[in-house]
PyMOL Python script that loads the backbone (N, CA, C, O; Angstrom):
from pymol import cmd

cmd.read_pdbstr("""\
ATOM      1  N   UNK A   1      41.667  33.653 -41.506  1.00  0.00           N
ATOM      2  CA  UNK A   1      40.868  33.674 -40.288  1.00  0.00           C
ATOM      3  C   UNK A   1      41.729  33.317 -39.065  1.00  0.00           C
ATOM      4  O   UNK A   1      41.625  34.039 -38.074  1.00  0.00           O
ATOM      5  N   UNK A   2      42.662  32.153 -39.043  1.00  0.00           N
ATOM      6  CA  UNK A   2      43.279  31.670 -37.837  1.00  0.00           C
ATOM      7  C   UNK A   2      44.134  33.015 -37.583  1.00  0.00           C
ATOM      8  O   UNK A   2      44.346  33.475 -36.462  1.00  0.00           O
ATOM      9  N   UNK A   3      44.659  33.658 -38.971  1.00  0.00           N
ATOM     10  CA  UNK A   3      45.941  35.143 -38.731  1.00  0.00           C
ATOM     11  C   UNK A   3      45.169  35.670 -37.666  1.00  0.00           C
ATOM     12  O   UNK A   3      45.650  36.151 -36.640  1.00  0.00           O
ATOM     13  N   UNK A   4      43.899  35.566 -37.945  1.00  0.00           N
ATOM     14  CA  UNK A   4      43.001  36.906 -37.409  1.00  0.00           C
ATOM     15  C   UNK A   4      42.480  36.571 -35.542  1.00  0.00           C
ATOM     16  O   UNK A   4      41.811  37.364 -34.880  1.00  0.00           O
ATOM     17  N   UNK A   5      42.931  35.418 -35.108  1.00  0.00           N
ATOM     18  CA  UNK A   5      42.704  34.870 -34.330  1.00  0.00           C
ATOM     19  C   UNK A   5      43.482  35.335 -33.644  1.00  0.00           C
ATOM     20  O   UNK A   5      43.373  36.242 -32.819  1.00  0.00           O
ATOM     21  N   UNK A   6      44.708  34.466 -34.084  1.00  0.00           N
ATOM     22  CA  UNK A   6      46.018  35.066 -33.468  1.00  0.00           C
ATOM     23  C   UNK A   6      46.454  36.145 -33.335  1.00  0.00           C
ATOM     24  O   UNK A   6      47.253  36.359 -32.423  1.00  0.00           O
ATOM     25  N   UNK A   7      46.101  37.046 -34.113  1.00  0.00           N
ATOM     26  CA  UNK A   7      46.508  38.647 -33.920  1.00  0.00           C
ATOM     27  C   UNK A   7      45.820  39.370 -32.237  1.00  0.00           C
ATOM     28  O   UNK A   7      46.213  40.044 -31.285  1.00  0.00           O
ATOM     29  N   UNK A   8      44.659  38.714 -32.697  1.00  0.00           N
ATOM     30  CA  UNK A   8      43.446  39.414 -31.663  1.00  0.00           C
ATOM     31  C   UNK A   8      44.286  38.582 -30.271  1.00  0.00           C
ATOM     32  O   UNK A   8      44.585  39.152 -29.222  1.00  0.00           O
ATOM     33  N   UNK A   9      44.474  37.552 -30.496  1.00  0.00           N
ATOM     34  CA  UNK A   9      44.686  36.731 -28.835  1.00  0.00           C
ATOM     35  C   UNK A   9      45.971  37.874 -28.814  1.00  0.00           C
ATOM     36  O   UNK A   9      45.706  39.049 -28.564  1.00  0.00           O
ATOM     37  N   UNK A  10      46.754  37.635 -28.970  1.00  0.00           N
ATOM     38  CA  UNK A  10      48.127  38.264 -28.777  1.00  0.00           C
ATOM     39  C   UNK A  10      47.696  39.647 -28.197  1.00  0.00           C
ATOM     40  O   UNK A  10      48.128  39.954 -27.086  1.00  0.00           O
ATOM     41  N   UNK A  11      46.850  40.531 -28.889  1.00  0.00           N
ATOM     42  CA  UNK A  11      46.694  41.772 -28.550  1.00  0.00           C
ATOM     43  C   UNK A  11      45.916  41.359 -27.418  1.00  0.00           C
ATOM     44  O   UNK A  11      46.008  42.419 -26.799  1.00  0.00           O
ATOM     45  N   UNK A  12      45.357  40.772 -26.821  1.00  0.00           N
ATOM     46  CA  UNK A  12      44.649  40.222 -25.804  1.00  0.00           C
ATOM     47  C   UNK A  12      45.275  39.766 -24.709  1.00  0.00           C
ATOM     48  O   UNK A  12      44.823  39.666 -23.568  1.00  0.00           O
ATOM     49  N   UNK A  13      46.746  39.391 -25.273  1.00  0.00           N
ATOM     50  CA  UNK A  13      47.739  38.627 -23.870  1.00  0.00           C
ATOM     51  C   UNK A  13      48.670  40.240 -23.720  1.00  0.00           C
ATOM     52  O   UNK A  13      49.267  40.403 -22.655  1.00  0.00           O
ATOM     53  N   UNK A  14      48.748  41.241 -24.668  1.00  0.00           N
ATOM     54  CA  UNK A  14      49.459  42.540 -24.508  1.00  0.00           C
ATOM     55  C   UNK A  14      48.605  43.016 -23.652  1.00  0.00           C
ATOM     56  O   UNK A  14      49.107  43.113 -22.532  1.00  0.00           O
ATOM     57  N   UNK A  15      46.932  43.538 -23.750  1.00  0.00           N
ATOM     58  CA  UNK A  15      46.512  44.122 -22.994  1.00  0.00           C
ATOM     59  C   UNK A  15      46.685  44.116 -21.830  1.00  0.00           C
ATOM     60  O   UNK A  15      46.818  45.109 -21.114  1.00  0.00           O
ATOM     61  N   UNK A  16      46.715  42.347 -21.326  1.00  0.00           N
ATOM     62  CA  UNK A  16      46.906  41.894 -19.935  1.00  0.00           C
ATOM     63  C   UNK A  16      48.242  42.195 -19.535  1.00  0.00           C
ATOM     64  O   UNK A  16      48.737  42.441 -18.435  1.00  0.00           O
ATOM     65  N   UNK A  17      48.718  42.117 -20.708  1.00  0.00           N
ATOM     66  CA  UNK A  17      50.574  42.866 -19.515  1.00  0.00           C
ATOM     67  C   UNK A  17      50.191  44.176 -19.034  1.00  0.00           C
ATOM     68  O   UNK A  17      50.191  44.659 -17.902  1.00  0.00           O
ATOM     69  N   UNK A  18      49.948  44.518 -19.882  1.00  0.00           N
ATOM     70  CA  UNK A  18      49.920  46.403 -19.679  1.00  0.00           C
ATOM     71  C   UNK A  18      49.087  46.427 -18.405  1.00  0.00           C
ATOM     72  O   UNK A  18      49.533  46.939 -17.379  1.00  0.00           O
ATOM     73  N   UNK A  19      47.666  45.777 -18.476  1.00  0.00           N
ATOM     74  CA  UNK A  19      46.978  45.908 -17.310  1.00  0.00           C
ATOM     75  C   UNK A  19      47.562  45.719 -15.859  1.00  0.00           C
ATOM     76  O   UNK A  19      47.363  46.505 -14.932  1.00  0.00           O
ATOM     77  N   UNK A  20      48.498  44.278 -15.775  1.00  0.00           N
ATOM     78  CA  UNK A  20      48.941  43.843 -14.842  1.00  0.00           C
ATOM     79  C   UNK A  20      50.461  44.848 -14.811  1.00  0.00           C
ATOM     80  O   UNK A  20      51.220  44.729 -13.849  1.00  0.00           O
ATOM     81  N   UNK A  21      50.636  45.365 -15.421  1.00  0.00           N
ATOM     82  CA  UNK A  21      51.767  46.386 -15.126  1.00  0.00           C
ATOM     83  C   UNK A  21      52.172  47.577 -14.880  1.00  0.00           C
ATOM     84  O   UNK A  21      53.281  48.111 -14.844  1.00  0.00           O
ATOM     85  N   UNK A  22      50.629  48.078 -14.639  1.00  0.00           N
ATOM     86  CA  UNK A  22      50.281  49.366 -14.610  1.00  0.00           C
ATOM     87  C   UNK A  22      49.601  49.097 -13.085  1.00  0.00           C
ATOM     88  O   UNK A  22      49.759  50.045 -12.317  1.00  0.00           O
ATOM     89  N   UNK A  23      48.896  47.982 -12.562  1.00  0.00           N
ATOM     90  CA  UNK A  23      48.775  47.535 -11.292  1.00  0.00           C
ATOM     91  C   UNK A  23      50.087  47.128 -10.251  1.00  0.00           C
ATOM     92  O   UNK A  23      50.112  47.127  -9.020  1.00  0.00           O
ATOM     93  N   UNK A  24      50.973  46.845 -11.067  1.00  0.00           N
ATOM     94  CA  UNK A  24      51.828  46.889 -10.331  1.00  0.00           C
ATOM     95  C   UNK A  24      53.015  47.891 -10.111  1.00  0.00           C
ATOM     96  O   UNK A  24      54.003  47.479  -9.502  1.00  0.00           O
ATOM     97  N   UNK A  25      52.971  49.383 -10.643  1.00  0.00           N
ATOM     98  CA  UNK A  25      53.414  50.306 -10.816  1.00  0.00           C
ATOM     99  C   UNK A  25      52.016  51.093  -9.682  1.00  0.00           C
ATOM    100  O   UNK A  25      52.315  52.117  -9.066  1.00  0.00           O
ATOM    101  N   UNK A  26      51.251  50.775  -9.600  1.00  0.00           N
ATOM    102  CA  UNK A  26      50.206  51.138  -8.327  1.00  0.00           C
ATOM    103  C   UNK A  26      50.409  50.594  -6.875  1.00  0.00           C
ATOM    104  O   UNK A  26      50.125  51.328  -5.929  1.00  0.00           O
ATOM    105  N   UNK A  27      50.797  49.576  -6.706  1.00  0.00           N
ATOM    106  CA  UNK A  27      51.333  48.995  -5.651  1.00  0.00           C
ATOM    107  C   UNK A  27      52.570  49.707  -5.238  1.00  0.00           C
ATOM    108  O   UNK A  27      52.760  50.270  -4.160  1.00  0.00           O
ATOM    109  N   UNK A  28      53.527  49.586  -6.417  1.00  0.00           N
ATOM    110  CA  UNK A  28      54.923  50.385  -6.091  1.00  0.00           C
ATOM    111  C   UNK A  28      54.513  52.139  -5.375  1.00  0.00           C
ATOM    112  O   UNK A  28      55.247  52.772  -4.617  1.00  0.00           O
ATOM    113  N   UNK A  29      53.545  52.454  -5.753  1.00  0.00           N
ATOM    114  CA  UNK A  29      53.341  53.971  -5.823  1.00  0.00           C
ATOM    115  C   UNK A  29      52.824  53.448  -4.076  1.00  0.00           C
ATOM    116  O   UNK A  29      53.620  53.842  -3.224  1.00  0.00           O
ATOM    117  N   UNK A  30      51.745  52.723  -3.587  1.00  0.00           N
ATOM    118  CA  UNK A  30      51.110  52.642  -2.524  1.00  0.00           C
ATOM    119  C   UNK A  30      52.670  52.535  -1.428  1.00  0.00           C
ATOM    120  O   UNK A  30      52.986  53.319  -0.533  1.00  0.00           O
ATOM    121  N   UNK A  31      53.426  51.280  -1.903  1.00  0.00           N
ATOM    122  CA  UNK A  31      54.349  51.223  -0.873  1.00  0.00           C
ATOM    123  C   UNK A  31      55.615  52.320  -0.739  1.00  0.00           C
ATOM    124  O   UNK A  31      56.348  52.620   0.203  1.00  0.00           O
ATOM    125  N   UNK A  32      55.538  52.694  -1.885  1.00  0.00           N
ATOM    126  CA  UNK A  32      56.586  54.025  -1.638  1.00  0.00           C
ATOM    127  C   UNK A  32      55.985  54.879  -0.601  1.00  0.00           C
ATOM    128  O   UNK A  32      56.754  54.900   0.360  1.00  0.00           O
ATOM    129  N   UNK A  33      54.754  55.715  -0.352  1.00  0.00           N
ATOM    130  CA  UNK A  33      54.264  56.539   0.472  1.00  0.00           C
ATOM    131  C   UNK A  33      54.428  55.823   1.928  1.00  0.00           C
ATOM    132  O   UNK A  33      54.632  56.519   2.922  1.00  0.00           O
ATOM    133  N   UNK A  34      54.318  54.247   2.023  1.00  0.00           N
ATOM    134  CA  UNK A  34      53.896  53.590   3.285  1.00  0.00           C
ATOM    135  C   UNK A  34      55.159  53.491   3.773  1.00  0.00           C
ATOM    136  O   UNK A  34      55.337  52.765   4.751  1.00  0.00           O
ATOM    137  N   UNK A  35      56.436  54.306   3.095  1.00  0.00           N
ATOM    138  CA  UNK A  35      58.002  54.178   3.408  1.00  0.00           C
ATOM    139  C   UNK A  35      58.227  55.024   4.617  1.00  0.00           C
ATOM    140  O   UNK A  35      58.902  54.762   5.612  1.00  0.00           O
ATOM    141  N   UNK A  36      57.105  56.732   4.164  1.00  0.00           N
ATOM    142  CA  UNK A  36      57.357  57.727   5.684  1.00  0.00           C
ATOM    143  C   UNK A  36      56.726  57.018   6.571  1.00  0.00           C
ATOM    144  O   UNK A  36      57.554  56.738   7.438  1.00  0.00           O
ATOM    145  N   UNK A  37      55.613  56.529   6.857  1.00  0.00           N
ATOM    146  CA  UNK A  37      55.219  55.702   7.850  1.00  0.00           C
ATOM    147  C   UNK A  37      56.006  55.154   8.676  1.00  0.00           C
ATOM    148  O   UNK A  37      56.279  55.441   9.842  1.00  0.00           O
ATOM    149  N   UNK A  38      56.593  53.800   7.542  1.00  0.00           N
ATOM    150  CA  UNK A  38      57.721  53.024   8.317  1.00  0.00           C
ATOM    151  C   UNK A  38      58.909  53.668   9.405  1.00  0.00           C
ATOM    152  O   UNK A  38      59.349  53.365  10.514  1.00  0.00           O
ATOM    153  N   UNK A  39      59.168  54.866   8.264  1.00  0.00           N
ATOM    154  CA  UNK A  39      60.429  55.437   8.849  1.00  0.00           C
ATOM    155  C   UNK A  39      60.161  56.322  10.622  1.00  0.00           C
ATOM    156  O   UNK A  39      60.948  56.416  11.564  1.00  0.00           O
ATOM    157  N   UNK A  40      58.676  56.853  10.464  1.00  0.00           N
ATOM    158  CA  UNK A  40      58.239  57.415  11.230  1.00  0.00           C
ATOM    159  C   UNK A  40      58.035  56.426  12.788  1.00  0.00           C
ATOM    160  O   UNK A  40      58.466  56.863  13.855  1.00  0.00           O
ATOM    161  N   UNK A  41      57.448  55.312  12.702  1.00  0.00           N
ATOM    162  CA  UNK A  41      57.192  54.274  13.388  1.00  0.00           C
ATOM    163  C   UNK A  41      59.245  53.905  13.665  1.00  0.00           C
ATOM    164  O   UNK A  41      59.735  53.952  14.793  1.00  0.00           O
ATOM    165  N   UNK A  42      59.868  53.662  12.730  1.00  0.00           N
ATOM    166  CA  UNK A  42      61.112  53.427  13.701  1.00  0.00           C
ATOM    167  C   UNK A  42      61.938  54.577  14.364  1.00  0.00           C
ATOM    168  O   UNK A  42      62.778  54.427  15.251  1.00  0.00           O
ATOM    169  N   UNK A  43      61.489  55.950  13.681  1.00  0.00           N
ATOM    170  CA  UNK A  43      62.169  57.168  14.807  1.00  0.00           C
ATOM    171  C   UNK A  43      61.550  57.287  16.107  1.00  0.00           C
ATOM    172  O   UNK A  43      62.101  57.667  17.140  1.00  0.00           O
ATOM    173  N   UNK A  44      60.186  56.877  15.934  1.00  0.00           N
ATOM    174  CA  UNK A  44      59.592  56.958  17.693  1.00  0.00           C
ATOM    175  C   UNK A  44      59.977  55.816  18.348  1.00  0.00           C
ATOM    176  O   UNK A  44      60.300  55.979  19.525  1.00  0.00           O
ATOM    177  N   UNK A  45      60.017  54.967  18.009  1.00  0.00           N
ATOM    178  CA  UNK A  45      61.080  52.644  18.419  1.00  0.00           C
ATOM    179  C   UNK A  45      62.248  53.785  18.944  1.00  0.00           C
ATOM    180  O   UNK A  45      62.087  54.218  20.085  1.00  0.00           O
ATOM    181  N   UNK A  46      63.291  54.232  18.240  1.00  0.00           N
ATOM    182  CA  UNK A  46      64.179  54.710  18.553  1.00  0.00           C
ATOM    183  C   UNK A  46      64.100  55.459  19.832  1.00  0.00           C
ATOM    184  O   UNK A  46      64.491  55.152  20.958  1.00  0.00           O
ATOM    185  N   UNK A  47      63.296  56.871  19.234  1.00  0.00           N
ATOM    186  CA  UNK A  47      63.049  58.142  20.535  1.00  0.00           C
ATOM    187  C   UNK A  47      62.647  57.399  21.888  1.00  0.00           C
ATOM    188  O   UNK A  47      63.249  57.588  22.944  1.00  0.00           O
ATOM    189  N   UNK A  48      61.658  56.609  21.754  1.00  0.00           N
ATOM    190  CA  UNK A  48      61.299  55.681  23.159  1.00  0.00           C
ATOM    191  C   UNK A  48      62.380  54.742  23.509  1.00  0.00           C
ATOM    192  O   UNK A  48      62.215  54.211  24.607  1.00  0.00           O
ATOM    193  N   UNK A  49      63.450  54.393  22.864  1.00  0.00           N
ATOM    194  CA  UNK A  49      64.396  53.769  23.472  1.00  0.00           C
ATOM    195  C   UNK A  49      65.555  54.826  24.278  1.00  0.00           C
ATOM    196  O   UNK A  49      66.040  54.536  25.372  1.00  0.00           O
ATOM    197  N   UNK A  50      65.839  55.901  23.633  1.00  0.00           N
ATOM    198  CA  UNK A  50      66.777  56.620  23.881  1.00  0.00           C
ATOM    199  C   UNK A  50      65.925  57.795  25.558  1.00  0.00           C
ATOM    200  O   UNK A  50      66.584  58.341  26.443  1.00  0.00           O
ATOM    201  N   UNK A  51      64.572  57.796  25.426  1.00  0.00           N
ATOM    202  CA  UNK A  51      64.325  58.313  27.010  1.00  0.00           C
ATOM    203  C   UNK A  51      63.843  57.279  27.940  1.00  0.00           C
ATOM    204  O   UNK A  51      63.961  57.611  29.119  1.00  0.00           O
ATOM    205  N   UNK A  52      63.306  56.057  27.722  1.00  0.00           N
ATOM    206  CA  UNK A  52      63.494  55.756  28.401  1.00  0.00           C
ATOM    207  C   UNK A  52      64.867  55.642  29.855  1.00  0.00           C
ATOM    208  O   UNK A  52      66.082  55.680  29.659  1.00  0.00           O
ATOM    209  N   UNK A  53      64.398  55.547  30.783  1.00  0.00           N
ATOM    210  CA  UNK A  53      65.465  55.054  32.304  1.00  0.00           C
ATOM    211  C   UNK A  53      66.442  54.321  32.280  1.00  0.00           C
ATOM    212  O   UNK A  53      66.379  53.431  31.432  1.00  0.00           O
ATOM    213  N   UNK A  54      67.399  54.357  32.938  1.00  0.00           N
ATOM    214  CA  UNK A  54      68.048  53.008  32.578  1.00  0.00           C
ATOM    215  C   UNK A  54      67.570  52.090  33.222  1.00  0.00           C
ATOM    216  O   UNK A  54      67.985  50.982  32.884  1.00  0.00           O
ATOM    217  N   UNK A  55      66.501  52.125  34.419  1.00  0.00           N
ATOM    218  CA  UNK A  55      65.894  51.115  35.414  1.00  0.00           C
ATOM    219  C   UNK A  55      65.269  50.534  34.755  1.00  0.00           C
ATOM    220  O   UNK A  55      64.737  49.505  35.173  1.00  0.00           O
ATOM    221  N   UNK A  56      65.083  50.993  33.407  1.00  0.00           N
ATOM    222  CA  UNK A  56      63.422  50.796  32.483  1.00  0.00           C
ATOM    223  C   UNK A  56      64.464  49.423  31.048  1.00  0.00           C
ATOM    224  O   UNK A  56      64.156  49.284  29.864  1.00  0.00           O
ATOM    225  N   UNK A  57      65.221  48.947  31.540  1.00  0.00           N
ATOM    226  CA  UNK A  57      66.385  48.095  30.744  1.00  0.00           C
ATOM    227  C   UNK A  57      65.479  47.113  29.362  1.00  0.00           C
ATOM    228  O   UNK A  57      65.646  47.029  28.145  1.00  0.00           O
ATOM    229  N   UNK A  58      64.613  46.571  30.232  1.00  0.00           N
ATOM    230  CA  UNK A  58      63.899  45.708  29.447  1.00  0.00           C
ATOM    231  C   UNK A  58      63.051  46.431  28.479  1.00  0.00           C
ATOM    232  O   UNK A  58      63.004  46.092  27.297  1.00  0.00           O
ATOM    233  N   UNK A  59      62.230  47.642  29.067  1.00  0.00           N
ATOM    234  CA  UNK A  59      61.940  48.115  27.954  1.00  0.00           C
ATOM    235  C   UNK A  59      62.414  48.970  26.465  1.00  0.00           C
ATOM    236  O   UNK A  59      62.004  49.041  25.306  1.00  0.00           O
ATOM    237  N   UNK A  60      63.620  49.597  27.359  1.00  0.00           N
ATOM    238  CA  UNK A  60      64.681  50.357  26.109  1.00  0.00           C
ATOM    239  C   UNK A  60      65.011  48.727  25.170  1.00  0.00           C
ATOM    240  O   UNK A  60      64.659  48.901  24.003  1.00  0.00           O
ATOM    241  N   UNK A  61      65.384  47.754  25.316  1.00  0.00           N
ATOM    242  CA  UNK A  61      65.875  46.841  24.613  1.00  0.00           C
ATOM    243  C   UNK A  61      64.845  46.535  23.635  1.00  0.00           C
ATOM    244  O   UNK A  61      65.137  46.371  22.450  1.00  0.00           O
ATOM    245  N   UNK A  62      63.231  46.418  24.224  1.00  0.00           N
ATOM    246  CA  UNK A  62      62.258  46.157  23.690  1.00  0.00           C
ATOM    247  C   UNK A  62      62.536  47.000  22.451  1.00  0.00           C
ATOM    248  O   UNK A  62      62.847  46.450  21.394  1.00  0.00           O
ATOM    249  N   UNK A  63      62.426  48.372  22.562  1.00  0.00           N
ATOM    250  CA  UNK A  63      61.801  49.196  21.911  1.00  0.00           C
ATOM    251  C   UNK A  63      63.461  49.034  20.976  1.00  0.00           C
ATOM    252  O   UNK A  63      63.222  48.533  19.877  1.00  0.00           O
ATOM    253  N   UNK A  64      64.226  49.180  21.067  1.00  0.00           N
ATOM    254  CA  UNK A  64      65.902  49.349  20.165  1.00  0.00           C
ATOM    255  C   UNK A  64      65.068  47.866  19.530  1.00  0.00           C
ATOM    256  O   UNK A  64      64.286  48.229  18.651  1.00  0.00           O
ATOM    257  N   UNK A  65      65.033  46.572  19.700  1.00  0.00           N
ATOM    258  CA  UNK A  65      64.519  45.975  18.992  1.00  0.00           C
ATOM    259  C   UNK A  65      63.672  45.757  17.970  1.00  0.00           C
ATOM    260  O   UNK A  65      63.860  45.141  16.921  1.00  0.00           O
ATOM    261  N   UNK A  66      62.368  46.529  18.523  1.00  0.00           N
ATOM    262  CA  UNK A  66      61.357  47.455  17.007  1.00  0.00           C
ATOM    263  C   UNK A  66      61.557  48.039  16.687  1.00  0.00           C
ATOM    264  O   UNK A  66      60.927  48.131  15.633  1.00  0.00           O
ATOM    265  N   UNK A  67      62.399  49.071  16.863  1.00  0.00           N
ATOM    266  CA  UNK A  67      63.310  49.869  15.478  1.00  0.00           C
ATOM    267  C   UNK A  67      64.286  48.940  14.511  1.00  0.00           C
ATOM    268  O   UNK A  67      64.413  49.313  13.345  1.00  0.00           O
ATOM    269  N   UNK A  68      64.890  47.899  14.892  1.00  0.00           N
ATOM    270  CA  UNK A  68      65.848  47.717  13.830  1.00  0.00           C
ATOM    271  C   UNK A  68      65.308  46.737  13.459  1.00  0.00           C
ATOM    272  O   UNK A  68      65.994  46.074  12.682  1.00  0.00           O
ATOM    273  N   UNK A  69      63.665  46.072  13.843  1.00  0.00           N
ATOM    274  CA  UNK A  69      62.986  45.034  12.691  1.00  0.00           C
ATOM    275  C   UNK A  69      61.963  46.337  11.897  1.00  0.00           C
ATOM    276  O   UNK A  69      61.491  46.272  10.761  1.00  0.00           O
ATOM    277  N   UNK A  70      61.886  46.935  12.413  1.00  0.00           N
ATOM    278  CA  UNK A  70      61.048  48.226  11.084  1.00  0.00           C
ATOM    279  C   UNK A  70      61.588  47.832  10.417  1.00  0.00           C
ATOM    280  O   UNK A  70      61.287  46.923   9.643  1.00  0.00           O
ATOM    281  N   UNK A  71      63.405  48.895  10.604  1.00  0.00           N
ATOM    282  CA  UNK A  71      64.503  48.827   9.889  1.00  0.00           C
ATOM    283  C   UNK A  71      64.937  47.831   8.835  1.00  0.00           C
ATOM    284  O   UNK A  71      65.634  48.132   7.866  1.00  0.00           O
ATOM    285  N   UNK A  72      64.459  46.594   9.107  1.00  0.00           N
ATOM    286  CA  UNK A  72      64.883  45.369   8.045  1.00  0.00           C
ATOM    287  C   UNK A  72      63.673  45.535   7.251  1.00  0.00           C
ATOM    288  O   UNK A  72      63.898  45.406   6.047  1.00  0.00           O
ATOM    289  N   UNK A  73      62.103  45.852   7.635  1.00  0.00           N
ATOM    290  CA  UNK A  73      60.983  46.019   7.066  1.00  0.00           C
ATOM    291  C   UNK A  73      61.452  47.243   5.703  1.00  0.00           C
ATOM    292  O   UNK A  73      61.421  47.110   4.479  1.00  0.00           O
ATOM    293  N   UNK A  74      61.818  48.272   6.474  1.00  0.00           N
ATOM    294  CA  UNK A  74      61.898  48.684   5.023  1.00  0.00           C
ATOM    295  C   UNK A  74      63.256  48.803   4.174  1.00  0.00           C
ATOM    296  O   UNK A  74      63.643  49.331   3.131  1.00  0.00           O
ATOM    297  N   UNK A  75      63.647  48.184   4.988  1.00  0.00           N
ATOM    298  CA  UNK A  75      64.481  47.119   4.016  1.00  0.00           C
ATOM    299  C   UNK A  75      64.394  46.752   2.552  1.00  0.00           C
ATOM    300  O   UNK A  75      64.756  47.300   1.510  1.00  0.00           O
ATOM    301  N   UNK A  76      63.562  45.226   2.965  1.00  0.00           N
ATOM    302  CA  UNK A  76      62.834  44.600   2.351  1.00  0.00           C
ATOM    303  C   UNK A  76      61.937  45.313   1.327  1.00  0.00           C
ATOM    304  O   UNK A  76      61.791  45.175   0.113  1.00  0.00           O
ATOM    305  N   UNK A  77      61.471  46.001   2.104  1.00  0.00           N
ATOM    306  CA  UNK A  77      60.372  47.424   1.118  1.00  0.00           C
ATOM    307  C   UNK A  77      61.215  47.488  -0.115  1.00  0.00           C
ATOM    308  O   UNK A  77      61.073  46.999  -1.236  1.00  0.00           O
ATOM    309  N   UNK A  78      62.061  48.177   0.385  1.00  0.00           N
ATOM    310  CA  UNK A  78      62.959  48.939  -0.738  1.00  0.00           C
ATOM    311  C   UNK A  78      63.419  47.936  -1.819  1.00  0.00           C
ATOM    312  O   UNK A  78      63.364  48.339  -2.981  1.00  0.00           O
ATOM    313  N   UNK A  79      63.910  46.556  -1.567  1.00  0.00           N
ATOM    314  CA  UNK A  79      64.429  45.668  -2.208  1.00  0.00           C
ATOM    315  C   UNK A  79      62.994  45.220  -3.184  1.00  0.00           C
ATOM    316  O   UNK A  79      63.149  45.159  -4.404  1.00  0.00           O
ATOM    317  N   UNK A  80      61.684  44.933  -2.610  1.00  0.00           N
ATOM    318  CA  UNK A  80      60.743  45.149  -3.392  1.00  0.00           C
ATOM    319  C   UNK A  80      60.367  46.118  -4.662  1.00  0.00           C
ATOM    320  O   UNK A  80      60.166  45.797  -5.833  1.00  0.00           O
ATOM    321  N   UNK A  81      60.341  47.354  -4.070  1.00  0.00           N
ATOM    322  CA  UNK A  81      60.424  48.360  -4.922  1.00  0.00           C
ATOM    323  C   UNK A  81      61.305  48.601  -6.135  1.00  0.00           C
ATOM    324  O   UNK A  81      60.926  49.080  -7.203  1.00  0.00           O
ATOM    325  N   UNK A  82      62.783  48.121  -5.763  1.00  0.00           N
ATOM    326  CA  UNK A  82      63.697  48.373  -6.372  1.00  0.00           C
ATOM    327  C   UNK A  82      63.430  47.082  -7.903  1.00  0.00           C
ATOM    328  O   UNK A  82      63.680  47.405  -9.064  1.00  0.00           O
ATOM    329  N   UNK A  83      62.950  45.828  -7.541  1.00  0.00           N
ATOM    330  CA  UNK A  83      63.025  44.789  -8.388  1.00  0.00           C
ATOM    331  C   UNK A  83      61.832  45.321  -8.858  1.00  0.00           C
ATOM    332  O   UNK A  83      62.141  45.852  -9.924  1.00  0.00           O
ATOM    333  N   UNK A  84      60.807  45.459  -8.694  1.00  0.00           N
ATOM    334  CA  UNK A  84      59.259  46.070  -9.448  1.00  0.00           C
ATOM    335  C   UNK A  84      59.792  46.799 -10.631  1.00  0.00           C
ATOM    336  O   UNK A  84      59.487  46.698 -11.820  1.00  0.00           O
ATOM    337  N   UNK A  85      60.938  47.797  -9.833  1.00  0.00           N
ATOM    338  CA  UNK A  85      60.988  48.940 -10.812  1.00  0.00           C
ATOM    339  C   UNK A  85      62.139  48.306 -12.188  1.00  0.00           C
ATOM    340  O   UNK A  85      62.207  48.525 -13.398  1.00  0.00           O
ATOM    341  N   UNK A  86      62.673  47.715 -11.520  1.00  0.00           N
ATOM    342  CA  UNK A  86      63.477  46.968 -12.535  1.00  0.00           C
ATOM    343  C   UNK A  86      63.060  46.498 -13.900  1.00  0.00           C
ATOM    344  O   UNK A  86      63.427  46.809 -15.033  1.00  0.00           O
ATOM    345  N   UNK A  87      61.769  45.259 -13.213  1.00  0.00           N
ATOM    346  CA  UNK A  87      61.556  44.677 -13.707  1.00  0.00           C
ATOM    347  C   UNK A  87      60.546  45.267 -15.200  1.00  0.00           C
ATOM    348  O   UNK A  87      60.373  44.830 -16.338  1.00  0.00           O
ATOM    349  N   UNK A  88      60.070  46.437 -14.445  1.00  0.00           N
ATOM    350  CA  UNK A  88      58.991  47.448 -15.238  1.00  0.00           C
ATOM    351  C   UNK A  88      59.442  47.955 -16.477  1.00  0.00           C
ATOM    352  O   UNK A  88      58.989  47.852 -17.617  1.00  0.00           O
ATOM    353  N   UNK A  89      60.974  48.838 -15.753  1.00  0.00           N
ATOM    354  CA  UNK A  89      61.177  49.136 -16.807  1.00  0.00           C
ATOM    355  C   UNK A  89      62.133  48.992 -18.114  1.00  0.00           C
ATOM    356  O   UNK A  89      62.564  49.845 -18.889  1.00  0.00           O
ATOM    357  N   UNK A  90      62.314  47.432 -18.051  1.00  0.00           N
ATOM    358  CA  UNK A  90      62.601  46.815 -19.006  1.00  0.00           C
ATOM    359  C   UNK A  90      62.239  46.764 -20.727  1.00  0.00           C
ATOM    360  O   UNK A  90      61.078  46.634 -21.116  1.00  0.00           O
ATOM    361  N   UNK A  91      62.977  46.841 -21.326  1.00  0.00           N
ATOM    362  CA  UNK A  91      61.972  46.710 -23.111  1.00  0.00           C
ATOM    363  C   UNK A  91      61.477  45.692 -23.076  1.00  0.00           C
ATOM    364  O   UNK A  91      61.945  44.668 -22.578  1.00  0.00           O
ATOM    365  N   UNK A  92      60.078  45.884 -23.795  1.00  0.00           N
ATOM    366  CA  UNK A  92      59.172  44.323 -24.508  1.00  0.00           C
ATOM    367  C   UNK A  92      60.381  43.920 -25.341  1.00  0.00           C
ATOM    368  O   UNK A  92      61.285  44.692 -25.659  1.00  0.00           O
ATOM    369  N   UNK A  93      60.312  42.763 -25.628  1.00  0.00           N
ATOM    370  CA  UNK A  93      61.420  41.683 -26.763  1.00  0.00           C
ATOM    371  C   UNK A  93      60.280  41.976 -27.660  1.00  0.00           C
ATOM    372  O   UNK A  93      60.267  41.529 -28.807  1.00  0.00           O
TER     373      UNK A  93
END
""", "prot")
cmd.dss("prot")
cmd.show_as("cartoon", "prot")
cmd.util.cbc("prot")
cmd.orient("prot")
């Protein structure tokens, strides 16, 4: 009876990996798409820095500034993504 306990919990703590790892292979999938976004949001940071005036100083700086914190944003993204995927697709021991 206790075998039978233990078998069932175990298959019970597997399910929950799988569950929680298949949620997090959903997340990876959400933030991969939210990558053109990012990238999109720092080519216009950029484009608005590069027409702006030069009279317009403070704002070209502004805007060169929100492009290269996107820029660290998806960054970070990627460094996320990259360890998810790592971590995913690892063998069970």
């Amino acid at each position: 009876y206790q075998m039978l306990l233990k078998r069932e919990e175990h298959e019970n703590r597997y399910r929950q990996l799988v569950t929680m790892l298949s949620d997090l292979k959903s997340e990876v999938y959400f933030m991969s798409n939210n990558m053109e976004y990012i990238e999109a949001v720092m080519s216009d940071a950029f484009a608005l820095y590069e027409n702006l005036e030069d009279s317009q100083e403070e704002n070209r700086q502004l805007s060169l500034q929100i492009a290269k914190d996107v820029h660290e944003i998806k960054k970070n993204y990627l460094r996320v993504i990259h360890g998810i995927d790592q971590i995913s697709d690892k063998e069970p021991v």
